[in-house]
C-alpha positions in Angstrom: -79.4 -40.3 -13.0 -78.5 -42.0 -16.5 -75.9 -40.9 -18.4 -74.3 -42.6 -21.4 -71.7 -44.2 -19.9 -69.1 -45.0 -22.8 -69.7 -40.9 -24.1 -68.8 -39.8 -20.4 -65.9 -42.1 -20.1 -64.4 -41.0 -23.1 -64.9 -37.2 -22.4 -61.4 -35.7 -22.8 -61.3 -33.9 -19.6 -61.0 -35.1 -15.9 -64.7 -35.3 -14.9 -66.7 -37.5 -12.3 -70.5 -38.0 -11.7 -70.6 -38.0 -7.6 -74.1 -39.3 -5.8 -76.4 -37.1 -3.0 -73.6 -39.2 -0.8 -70.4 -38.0 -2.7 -69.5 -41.5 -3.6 -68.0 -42.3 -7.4 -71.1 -42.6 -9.9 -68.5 -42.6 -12.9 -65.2 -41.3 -14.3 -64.1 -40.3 -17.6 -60.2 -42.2 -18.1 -58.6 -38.7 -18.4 -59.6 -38.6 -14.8 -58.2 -41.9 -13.5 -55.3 -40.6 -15.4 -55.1 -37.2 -13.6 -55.3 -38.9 -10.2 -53.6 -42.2 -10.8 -56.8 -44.1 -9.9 -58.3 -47.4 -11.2 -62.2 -48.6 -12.2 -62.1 -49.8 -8.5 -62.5 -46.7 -7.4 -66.2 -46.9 -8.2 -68.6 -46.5 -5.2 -66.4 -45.4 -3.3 -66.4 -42.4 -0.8 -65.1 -39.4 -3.1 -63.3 -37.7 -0.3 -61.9 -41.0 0.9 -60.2 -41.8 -2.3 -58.8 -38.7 -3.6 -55.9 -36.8 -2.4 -56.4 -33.6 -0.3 -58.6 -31.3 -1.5 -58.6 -27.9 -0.8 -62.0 -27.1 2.0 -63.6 -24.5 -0.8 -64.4 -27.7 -3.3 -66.4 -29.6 -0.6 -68.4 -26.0 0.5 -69.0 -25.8 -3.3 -70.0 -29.4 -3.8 -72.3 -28.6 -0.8 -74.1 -25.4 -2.5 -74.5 -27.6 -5.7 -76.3 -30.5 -3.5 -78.3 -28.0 -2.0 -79.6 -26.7 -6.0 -77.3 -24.0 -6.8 -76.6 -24.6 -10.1 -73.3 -24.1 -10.9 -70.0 -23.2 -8.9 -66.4 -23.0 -10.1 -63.5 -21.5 -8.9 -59.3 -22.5 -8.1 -57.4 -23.0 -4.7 -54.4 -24.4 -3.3 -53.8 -27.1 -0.8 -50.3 -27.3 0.9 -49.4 -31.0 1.8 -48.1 -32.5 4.7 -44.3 -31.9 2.9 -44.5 -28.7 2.6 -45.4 -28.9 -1.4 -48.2 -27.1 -2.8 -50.9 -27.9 -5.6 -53.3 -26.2 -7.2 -56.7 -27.2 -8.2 -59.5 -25.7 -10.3 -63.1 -27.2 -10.7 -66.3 -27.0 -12.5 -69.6 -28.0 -10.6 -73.1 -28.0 -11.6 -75.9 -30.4 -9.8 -77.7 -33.4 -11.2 -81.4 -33.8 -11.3 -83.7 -36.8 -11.7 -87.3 -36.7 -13.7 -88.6 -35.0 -10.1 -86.1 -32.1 -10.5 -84.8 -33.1 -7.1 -80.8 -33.5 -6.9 -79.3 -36.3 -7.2 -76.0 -35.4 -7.7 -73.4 -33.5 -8.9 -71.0 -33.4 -11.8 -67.5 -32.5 -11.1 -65.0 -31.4 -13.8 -61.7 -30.9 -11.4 -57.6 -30.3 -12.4 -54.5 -30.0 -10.7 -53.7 -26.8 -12.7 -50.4 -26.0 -10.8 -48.0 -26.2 -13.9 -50.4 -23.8 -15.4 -50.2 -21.7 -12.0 -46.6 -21.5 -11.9 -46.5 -20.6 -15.7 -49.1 -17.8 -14.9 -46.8 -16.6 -11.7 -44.0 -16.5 -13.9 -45.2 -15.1 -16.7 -46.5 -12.3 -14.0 -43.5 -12.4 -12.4 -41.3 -11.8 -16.1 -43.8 -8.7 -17.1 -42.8 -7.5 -13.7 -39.1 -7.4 -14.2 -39.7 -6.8 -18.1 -42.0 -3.8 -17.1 -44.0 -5.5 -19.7 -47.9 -4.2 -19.7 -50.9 -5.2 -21.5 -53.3 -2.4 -23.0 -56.7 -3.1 -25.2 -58.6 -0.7 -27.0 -62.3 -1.3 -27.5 -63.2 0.9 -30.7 -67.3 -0.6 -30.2 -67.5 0.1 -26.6 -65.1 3.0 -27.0 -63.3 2.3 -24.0 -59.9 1.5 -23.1 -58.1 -1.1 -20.5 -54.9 -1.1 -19.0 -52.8 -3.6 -17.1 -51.4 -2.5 -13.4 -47.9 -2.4 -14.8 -49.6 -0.1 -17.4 -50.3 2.4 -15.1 -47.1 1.8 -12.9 -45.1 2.9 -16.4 -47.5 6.0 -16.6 -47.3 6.7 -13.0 -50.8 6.6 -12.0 -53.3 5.7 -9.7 -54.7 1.8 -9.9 -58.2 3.2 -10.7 -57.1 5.4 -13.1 -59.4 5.0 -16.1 -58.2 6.4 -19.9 -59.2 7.0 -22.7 -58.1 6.5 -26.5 -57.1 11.0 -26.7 -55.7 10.9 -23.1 -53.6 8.0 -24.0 -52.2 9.6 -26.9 -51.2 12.8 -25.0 -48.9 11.0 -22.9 -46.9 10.2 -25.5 -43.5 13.3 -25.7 -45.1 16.0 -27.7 -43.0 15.9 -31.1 -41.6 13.7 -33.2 -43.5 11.2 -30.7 -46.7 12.3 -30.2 -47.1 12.5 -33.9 -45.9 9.1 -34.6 -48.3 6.8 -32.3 -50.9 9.9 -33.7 -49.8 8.0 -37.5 -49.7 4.7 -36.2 -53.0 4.6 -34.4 -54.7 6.0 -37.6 -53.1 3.6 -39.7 -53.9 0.7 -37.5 -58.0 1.8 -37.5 -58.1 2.6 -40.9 -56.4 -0.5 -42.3 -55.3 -2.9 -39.6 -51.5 -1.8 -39.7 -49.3 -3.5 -36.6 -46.7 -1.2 -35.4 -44.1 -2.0 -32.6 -42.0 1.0 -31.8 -39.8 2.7 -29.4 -41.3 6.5 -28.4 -40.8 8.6 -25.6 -43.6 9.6 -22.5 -44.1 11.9 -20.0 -45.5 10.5 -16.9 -48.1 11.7 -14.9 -45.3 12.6 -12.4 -43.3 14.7 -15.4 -40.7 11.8 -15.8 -39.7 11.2 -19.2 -39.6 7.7 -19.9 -39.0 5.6 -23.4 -41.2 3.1 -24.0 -41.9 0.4 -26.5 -45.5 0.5 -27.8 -46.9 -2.4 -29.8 -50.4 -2.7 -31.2 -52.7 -5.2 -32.9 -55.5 -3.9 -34.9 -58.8 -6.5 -35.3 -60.5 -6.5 -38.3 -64.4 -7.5 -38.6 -65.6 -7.0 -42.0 -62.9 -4.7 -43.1 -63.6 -2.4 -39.9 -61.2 -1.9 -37.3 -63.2 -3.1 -33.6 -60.1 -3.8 -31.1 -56.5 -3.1 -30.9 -54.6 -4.7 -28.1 -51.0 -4.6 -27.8 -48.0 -4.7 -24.8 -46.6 -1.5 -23.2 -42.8 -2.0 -21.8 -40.3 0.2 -19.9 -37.1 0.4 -22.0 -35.1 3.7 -20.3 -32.9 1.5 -19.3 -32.2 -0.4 -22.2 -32.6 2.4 -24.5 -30.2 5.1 -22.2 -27.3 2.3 -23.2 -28.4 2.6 -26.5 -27.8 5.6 -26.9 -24.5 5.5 -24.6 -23.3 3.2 -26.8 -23.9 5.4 -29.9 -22.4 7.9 -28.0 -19.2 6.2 -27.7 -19.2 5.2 -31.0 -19.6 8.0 -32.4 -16.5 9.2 -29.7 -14.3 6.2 -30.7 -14.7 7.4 -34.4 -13.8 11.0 -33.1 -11.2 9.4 -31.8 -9.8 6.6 -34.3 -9.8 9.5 -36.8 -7.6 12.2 -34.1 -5.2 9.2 -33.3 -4.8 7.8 -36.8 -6.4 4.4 -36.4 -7.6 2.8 -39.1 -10.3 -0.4 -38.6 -10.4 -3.1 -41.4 -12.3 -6.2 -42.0 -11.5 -9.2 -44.3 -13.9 -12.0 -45.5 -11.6 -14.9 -45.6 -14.5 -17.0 -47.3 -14.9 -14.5 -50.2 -11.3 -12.6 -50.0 -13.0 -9.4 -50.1 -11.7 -6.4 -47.8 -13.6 -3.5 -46.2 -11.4 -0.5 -44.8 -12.5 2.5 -43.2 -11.8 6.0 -44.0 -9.2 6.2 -41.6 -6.9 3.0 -43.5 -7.0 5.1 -46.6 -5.1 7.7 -45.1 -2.6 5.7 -43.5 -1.6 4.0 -46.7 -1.7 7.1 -48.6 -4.1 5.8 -51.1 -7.4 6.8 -52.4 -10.6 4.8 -52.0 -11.2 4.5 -55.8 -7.5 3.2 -56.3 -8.1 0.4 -53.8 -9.5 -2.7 -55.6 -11.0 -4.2 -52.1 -8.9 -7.8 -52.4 -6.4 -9.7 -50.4 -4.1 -8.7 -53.1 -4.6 -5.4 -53.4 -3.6 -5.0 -49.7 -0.7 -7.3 -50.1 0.6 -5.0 -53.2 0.9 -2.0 -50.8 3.4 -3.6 -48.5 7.1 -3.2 -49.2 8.5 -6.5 -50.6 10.9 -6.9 -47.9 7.8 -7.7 -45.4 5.2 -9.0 -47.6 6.6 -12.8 -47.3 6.8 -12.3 -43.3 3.3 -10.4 -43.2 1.9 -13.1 -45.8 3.1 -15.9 -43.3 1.6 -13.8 -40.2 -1.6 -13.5 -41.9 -1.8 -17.3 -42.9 -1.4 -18.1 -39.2 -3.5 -16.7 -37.4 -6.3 -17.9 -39.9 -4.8 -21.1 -39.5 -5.1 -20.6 -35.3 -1.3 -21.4 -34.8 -0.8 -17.5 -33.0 -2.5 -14.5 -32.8 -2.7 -11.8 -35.5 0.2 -9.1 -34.3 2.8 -7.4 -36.1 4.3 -4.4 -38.0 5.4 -3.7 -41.4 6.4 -1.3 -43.7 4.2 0.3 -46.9 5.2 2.8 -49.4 3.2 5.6 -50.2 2.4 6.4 -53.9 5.0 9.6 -53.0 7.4 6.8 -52.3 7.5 7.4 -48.7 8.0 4.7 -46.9 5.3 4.7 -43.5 5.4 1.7 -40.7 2.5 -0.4 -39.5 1.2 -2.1 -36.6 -1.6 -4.5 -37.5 -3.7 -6.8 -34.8 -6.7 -8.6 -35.4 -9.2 -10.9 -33.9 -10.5 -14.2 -36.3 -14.3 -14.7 -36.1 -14.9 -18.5 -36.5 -17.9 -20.4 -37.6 -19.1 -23.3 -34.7 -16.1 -25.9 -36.7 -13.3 -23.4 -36.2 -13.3 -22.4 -39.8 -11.6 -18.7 -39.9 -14.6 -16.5 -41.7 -13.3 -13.0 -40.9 -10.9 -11.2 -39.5 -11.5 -7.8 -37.6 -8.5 -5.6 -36.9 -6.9 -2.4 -36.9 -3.9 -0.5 -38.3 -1.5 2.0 -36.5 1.2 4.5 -38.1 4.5 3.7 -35.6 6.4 5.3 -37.9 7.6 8.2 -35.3 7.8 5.4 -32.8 10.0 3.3 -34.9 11.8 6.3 -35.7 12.4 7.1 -31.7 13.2 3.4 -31.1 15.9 3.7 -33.6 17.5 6.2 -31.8 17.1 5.1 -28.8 18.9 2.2 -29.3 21.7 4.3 -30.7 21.5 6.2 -27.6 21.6 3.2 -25.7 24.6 2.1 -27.7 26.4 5.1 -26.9 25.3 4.8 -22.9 26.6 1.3 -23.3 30.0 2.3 -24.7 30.2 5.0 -21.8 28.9 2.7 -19.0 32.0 0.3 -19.8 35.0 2.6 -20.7 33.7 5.3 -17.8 37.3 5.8 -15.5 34.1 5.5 -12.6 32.8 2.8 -11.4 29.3 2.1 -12.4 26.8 -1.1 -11.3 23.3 -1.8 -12.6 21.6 -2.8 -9.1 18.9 -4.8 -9.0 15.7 -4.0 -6.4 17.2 -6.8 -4.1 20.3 -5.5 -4.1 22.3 -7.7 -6.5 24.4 -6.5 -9.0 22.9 -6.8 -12.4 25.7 -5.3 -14.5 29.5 -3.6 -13.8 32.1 -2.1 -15.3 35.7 -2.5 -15.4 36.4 0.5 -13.2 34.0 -1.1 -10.7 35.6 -4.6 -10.9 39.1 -3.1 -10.5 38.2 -0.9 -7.2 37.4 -3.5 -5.3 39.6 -6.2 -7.0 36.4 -8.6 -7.8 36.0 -10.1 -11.8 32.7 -8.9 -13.3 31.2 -12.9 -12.7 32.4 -12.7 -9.2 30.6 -9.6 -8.2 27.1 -10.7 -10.3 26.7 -13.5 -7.6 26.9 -10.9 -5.1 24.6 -8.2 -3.1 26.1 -4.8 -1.9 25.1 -5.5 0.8 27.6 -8.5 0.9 30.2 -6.0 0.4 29.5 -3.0 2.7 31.1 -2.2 5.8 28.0 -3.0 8.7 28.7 0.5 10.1 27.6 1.9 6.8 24.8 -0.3 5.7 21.9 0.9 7.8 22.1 4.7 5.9 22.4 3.3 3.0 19.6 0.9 3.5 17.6 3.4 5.0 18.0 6.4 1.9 17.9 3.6 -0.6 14.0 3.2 1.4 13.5 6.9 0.5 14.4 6.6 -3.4 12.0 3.5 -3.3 9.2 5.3 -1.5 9.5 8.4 -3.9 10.6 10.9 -1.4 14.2 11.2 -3.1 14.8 10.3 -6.7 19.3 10.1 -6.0 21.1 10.4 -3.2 25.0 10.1 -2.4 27.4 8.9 0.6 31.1 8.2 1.5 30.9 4.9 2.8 33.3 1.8 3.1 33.6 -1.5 0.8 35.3 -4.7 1.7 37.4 -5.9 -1.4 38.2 -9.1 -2.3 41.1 -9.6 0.4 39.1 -8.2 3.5 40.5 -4.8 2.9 38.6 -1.2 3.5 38.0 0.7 0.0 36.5 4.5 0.7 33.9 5.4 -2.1 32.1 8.5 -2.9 28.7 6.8 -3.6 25.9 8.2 -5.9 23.1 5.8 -6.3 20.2 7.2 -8.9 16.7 5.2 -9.5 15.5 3.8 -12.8 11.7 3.6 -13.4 10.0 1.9 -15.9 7.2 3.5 -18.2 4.7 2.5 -15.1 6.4 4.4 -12.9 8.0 1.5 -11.0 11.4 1.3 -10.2 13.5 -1.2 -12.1 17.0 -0.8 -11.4 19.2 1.4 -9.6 22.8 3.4 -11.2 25.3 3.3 -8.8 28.6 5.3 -8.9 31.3 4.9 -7.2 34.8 7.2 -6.8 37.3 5.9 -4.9 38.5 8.0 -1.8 40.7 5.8 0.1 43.4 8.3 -0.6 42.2 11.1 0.2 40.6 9.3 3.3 44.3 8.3 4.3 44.8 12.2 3.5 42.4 13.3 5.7 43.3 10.9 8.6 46.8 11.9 8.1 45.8 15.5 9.0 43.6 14.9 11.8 46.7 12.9 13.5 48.5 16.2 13.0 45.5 18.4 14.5 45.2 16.0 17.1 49.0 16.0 17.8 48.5 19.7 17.6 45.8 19.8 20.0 47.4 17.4 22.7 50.5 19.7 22.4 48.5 22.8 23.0 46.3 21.1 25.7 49.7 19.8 27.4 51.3 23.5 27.4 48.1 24.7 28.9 47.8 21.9 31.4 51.5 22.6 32.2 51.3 26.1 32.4 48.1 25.7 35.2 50.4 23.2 36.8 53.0 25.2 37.4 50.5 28.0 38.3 48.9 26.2 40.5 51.3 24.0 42.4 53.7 26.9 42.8 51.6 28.7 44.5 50.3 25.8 46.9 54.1 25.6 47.7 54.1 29.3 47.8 51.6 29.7 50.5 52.9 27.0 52.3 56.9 28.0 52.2 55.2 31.7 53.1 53.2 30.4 56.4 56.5 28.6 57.9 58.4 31.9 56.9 55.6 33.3 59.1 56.6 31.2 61.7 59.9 31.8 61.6 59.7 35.2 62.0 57.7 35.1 64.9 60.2 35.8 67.8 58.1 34.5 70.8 58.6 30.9 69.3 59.7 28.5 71.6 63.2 26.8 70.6 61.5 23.3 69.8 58.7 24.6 67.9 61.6 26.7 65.9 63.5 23.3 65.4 60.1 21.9 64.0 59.3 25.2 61.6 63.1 24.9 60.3 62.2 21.0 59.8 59.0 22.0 58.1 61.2 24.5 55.9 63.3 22.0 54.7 60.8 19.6 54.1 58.9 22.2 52.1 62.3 22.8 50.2 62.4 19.5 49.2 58.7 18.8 47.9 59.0 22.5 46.2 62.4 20.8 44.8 60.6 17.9 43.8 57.8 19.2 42.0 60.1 21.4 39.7 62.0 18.3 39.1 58.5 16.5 37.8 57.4 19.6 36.2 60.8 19.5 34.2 59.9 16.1 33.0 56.9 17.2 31.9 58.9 19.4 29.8 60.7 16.6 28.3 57.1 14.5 27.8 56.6 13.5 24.5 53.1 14.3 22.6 52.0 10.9 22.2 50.5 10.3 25.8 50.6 6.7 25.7 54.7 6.5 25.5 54.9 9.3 28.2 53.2 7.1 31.0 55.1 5.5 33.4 54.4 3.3 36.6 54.0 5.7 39.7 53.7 4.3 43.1 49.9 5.5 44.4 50.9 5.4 48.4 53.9 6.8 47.9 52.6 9.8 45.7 49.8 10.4 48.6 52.1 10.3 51.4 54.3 13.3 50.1 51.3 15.4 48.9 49.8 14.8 52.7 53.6 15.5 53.9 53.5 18.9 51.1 50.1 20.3 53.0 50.9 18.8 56.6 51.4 22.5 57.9 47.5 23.2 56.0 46.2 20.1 57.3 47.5 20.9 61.3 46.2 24.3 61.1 42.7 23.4 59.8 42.7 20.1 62.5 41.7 17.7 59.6 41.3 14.3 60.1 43.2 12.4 57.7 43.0 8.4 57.5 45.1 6.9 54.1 43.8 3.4 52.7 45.8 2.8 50.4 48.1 0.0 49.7 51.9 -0.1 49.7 52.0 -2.7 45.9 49.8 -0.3 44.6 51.0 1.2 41.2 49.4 3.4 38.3 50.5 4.2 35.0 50.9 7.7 34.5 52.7 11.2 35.3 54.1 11.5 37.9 53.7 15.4 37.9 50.2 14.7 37.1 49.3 12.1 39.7 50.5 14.8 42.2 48.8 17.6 41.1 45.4 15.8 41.1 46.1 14.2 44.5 46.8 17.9 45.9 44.2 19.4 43.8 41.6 17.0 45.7 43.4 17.1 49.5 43.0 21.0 49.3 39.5 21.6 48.0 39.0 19.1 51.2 40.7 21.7 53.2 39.0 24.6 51.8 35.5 23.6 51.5 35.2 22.5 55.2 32.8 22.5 57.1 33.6 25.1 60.4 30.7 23.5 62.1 31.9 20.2 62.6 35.1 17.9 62.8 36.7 17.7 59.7 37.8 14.5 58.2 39.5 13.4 54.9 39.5 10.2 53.9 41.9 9.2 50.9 41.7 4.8 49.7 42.2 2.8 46.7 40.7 -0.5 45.2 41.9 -2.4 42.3 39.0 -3.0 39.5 40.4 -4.7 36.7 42.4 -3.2 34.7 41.8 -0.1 37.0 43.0 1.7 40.0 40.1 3.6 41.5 41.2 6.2 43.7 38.6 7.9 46.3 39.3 11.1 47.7 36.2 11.8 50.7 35.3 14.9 52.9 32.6 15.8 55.4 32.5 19.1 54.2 30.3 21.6 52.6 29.4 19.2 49.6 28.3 20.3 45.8 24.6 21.5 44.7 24.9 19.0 41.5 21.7 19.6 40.5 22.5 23.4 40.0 26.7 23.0 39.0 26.6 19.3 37.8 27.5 20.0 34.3 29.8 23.2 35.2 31.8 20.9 37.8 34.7 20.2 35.7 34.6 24.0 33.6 37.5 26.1 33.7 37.2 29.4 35.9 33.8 28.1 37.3 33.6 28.2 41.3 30.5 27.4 43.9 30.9 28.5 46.9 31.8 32.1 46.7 35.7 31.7 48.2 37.3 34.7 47.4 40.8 32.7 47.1 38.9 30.4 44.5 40.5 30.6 40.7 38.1 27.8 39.2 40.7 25.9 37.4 41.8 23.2 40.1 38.6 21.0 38.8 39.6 21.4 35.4 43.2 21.2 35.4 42.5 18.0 37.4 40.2 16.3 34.6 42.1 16.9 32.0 44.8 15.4 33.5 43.1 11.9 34.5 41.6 11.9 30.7 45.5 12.4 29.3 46.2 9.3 31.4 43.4 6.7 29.9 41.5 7.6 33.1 37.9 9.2 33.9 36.8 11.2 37.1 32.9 10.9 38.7 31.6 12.7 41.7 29.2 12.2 44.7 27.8 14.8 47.2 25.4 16.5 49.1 25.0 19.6 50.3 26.4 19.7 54.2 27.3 15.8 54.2 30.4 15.9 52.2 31.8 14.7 48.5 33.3 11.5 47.3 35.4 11.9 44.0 36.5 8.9 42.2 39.7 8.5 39.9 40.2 5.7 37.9 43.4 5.1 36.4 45.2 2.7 34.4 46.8 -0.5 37.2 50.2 -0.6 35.9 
């Protein structure tokens, strides 16, 4: 095996002559290059010296050994970290004079740059939707790439030809151009690169760019190949964007905007139709300069609009402002101008690209607005009502006078303050809580009486109308308050009500002292009436006459005492606090027991008193008594006939109270059912034919008259336990 060693060494590609053993005849230096290996490598085991080889080479090396004459093909090999490398080779076998083997010759690179290009160049057509397409006009056949097909929507073994191909293309305008194009291209080698439309196999239209490359041999057209890509996407937002352009002109034209360019290097000016109009100028009068512009603005803005322009070219602030032109009518028009400064990579100003507004009906508004707002300011501070600009936190952001001088506060002392600081805490939570209703858009006003604290601690009554102020957004910015002071007509109105209630207590005193004497009368009545009874009865024994005629005179008396107290509540005045007096509690339950002793006897009621001697109350007298023998005679009357009667009258001191309990074992109370009628006039429970149903009521609105309250306890068949609590003397 002789080869020309300095020739093969100096072969520009990585090749090695290998033995029958696989061990290094020679290298060419592109391969020690390629695999980092030295001139020592020679006669060495070629498998021992080189890195890992994919298992295909050595099965390839093998065949050539064995006299298959040549083998190539690529693999990869992942290394032990995980990396991967990819080899392709070249073998064909060596033979000696005998034709036997003797060896192979290996050309072998590590192609995995080239792989990685490849996969990504794959992997770019992919995502481009980039196919390739050839056209052999000699074989008459055509080729196309899988993403080829996968843009036309067919199968993988879907085979074409050149008239199929063209009928894919959108009948029309292109259908007839590729027809052109193709025809060009055969008959004199045109290129073309354009954007048509398709139908798919699967009826999808589909735009597309197609280009070819015709191949001319001898002035005769024999290949075209070209690339195939998927642009709907691309081209849909093409056309969107035309779209809106074409709307935004609609548009800049309806709303008056005109759009303007100006080549700062070559102080030349480009307007649009639109610009003309809005300077009331013609296109041919319009000399297209810096200066021509400049001439249309009225002199009293062209030094401030000359300054404007002049900085934002120089970068110091953005392009923004308004002016005033006149038309050639003499009309004068205002302008809003803004522009953006295109820069060149130094940050030297080369254009500027803006647009132009008429504001002159906006100017015009603002003008009176601020007239308007003049006049609402003159208004706001002489108004005779107060009036506060409130902020959302509650502080005041502005006041007027009338404001200040309600609640005696200067305008600087009340800006450091909240309304809430002010407001009586009574009031607040409303006012908090529909001030939360105007902010959550369910009210757009509302208005109150509430109460104010003014500067020296003292209650001011306002009528209060608070209204919302939004901004263009919608959002609230402020809130009007109003305020009218009430305080007089508050002390009015409380002025009155004393007199109704004086009124009242006056009528509810007659009535309580027309039952009184109703009632009590006739408890005397019946009792001066049953000792008559007595009296009359001649079989009487002469001590039990001496006792009736005692019981007579006794009954004289109490009935004597009782229209003395009833006179005095004659002579009661209508405030009930002066009328109350101190009234001995033992000694007011000792007479009404000694009033009823002939009721008491006859019904054999057990009576036990607990109630101390010290004991006093503040009250009426007349009162005290008729609730004490209100409560000892529903005892009486509302026994129970079944069983031993008792009555059970004691007193504990609580405070600033005297609780007096009055309890029976009698027929007790259905609460449940006559709870809440208990203490109504004319309302009785127990079907008593003597029963008027104003003893309960009479006796109520007695205790209340006093400071006091009444509560009850019972159960039917066990008995009730009322409890009075009066004021302790």
């Amino acid at each position: 095996m002789t080869i020309d060693q300095s020739l093969f060494q100096r072969t520009p590609v990585p090749i090695a002559l290998l033995d029958a053993q696989l061990t290094f005849v020679d290298f060419s230096d592109r391969w020690l290059n390629h695999f980092g290996l030295s001139r020592n490598t020679l006669g060495k085991p070629f498998f021992e010296s080189m890195p890992k080889l994919p298992e295909e080479l050595k099965l390839d090396i093998d065949y050539c050994l064995e006299g298959v004459s040549f083998r190539t093909d690529s693999m990869r090999v992942i290394l032990e970290n995980g990396d991967s490398v990819w080899y392709e080779w070249k073998i064909d076998s060596v033979k000696d004079d005998d034709e036997e083997v003797s060896g192979v010759i290996l050309v072998l690179e590590d192609v995995t740059e080239k792989k990685l290009d490849e996969a990504h160049l794959k992997k770019s057509q992919e995502v481009a939707r980039i196919g390739g397409w050839e056209v052999d006009l000699l074989m008459n056949t055509i080729y196309w790439s899988n993403i080829t097909r996968e843009i036309h929507e067919v199968s993988n073994d879907y085979v074409p030809n050149l008239e199929e191909g063209i009928l894919f293309y959108k009948e029309g305008h292109s259908r007839e151009t590729i027809t052109r194009l193709v025809k060009e291209g055969i008959e004199y080698g045109t290129p073309w690169d354009t954007e048509l439309q398709i139908v798919t196999a699967k009826g999808k239209n589909l735009w597309v760019r197609a280009i070819g490359e015709p191949e001319m041999i001898d002035g005769k057209c024999v290949r075209i190949t070209g690339t195939f890509q998927d642009i709907e996407r691309r081209k849909k937002a093409e056309i969107e964007h035309k779209n809106i352009s074409k709307r935004l002109a609609l548009a800049t034209k309806a709303s008056g905007i005109g759009i303007w360019e100006y080549d700062v290097q070559n102080n030349e000016i480009f307007w649009d139709p639109n610009m003309y109009m809005l300077y009331g100028i013609e296109a041919s009068n319009f000399e297209g300069v810096y200066e021509a512009w400049q001439a249309c603005v009225l002199p009293e803005d062209s030094e401030r609009t000359s300054n404007a322009v002049q900085d934002a070219i120089e970068g110091k602030r953005e392009f923004n402002t308004t002016f005033r032109v006149r038309w050639p009518n003499d009309e004068v028009r205002w302008i809003k101008a803004e522009a953006t400064v295109i820069r060149d990579e130094k940050g030297a100003a080369l254009r500027m690209i803006g647009a132009n507004t008429d504001i002159t009906e906006l100017k015009t508004a603002q003008l009176q607005l601020v007239t308007s707002e003049e006049s609402l300011q003159g208004a706001f501070e002489n108004s005779s009502v107060g009036m506060a600009l409130v902020g959302m936190d509650g502080r005041f952001i502005q006041v007027n006078q009338s404001f200040c001088h309600s609640l005696g506060y200067t305008n600087s002392e009340l800006l450091k303050l909240t309304f809430q600081d002010i407001t009586h805490p009574d009031d607040l939570e409303i006012d908090l809580a529909l001030l939360r209703e105007v902010v959550e858009g369910k009210r757009s006003t509302y208005q109150i009486e509430k109460r104010y604290f003014d500067k020296k601690g003292q209650l001011v009554y306002v009528l209060l109308t608070v209204t919302s102020v939004k901004k263009i957004d919608g959002e609230i910015s402020h809130f009007i308050s109003q305020i009218v002071d009430i305080s007089s007509r508050i002390t009015a109105e409380k002025k009155l009500k004393g007199l109704l209630q004086l009124t009242t207590n006056q009528n509810n005193s007659l009535l309580n002292f027309a039952h009184i004497v109703s009632h009590n009368l006739r408890s005397h009545a019946a009792n001066l009436t049953m000792i008559s009874e007595f009296l009359l009865d001649e079989t009487l024994a002469k001590e039990e006459r001496k006792d009736t005629l005692t019981m007579l005179g006794r009954a004289s008396h109490g009935l004597n005492e009782t229209i003395a107290h009833l006179n005095e509540v004659v002579q009661v005045k209508l405030e009930t606090e002066k009328k109350l007096k101190v009234v001995p509690l033992r000694k007011t339950v000792d007479k009404i027991l000694m009033d009823v002793h002939a009721l008491i006897n006859e019904n054999n009621i057990q009576v036990r008193v607990d109630v101390p001697n010290e004991m006093n109350i503040k009250g009426v007298a007349a009162y005290m008594e008729s609730i004490i023998l209100n409560l000892v005679t529903n005892a009486i009357k509302y026994r129970d006939h079944k069983k031993e009667c008792t009555l059970t009258i004691y007193a504990n001191a609580e405070g600033q109270y005297i609780e007096l309990i009055v309890e029976d074992n009698g027929l007790g109370i259905d609460l449940e059912r006559y709870g809440q009628k208990l203490f109504g006039m004319y309302k009785t429970f127990h079907g008593n034919k003597d029963a008027r149903g104003i003893g309960l009521f009479i006796t109520k609105n007695q205790i209340e008259s006093m400071g006091g309250r009444i509560e009850v306890e019972s159960e039917i068949n066990i008995g009730t336990k009322f409890r009075v609590k009066l004021l302790k003397a």
